[in-house]
C-alpha positions in Angstrom: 109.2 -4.6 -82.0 107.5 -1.1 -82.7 104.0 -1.0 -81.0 101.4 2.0 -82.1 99.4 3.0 -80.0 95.8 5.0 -79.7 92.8 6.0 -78.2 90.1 8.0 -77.6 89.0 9.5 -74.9 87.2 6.8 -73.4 90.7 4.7 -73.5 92.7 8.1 -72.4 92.8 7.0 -68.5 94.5 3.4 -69.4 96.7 4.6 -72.4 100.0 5.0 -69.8 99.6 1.6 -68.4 99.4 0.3 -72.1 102.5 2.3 -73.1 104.5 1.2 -69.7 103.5 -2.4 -70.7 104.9 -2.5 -73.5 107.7 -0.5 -73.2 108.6 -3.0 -70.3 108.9 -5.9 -72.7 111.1 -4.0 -74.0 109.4 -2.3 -77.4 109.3 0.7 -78.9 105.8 2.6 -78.7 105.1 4.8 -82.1 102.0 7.0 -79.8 99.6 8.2 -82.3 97.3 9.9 -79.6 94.8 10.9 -78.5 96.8 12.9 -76.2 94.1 14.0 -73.5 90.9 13.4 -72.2 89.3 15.6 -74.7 86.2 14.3 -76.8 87.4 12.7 -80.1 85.9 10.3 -82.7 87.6 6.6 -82.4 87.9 6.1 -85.9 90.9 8.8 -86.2 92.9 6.5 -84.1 92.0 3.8 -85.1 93.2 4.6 -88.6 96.1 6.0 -87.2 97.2 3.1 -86.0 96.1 0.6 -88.9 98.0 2.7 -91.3 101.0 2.1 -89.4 100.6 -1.1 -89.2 99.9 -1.7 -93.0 103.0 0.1 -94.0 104.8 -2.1 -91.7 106.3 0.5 -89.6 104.5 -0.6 -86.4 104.5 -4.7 -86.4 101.5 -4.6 -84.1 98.8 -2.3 -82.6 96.9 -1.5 -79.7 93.3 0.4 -79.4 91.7 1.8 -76.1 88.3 3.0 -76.4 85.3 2.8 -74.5 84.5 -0.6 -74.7 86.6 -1.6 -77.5 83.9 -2.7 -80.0 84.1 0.6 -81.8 87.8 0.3 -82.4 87.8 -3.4 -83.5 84.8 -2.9 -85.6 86.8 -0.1 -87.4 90.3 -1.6 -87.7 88.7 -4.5 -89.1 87.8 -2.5 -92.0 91.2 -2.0 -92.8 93.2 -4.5 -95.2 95.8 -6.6 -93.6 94.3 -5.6 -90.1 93.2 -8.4 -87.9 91.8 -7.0 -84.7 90.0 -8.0 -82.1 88.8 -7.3 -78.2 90.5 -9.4 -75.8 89.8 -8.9 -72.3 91.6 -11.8 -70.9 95.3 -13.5 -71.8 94.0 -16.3 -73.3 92.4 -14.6 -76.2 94.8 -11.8 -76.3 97.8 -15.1 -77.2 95.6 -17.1 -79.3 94.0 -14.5 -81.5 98.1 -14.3 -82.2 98.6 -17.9 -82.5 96.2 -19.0 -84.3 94.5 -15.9 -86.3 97.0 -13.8 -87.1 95.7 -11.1 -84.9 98.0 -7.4 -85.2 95.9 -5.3 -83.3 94.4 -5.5 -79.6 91.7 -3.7 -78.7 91.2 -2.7 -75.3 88.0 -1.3 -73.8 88.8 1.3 -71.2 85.8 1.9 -69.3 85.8 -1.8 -69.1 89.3 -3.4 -68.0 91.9 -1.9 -65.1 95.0 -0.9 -65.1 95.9 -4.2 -63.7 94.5 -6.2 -66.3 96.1 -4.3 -69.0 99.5 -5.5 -67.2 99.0 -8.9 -68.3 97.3 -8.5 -71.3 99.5 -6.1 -73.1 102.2 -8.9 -72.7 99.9 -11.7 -73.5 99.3 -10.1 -76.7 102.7 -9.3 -77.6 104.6 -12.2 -76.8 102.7 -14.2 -78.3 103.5 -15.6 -82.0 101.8 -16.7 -85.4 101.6 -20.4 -85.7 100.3 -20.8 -89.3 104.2 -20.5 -90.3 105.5 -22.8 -87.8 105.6 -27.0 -88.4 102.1 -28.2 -87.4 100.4 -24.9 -88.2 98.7 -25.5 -91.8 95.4 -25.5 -90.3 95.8 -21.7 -89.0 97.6 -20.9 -92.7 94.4 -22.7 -94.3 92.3 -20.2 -92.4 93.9 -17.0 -92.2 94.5 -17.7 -95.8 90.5 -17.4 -96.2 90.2 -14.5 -94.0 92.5 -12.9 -96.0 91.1 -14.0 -99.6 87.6 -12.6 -98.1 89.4 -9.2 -98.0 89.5 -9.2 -101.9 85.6 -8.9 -102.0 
């Protein structure tokens, strides 16, 4: 799976252990910066990596900024982008599972290194149920998440 990732300055510090994460599992990382501590705006990135993932080259995405709010309040403005924060593995599977969720958004002055470790594999391991026998509920309502996105 190709994984884009991004940040902004505020995620910089736990961008490596994101990229190591996932390169562990074995996927391919499509870096879209920020590529130093520098100050930048959040919303570059995160449209960086939405438009990666809308034009399917990037399968999922993951965010690091300050808290994380910013980025998953942007990303979610994107069509076809499901995003959310998820600061523990539980969230970081389901929001998969059951919501169809492509992007994780990390909050960098929030989490450690350590937490990212389980997180980043939480998040990608996990898969979409609403297409799986059993699964029409989640189809039913990412189906109206996704009708909502015609408004």
């Amino acid at each position: 799976m190709k994984v884009a990732v991004g940040c902004d300055h505020g995620g910089f510090p736990l961008k490596k252990v994101v990229i190591e994460s996932v390169e562990a599992l074995g996927h391919e990382v499509i870096d879209v910066g920020s590529f130093s501590a520098d100050v930048v705006d959040f919303p570059d990135f995160t449209k960086k990596v939405g438009e990666k993932v809308q034009s399917g080259e990037a399968e999922r995405g993951i965010l690091i900024c300050g808290s994380g709010i910013g980025a998953a309040i942007a990303a979610n403005k994107m069509k076809g982008i499901y995003a959310s924060i998820c600061h523990d593995t539980y969230s970081a599977a389901q929001g998969v599972q059951h919501d169809a969720m492509n992007v994780l958004c990390l909050g960098g002055r929030v989490i450690g290194p350590e937490l990212v470790k389980v997180l980043v594999p939480a998040f990608l391991t996990a898969e979409y149920q609403g297409d799986k026998a059993g699964g029409d509920r989640f189809a039913r309502r990412v189906g109206k998440i996704k009708k909502m996105e015609e408004n």
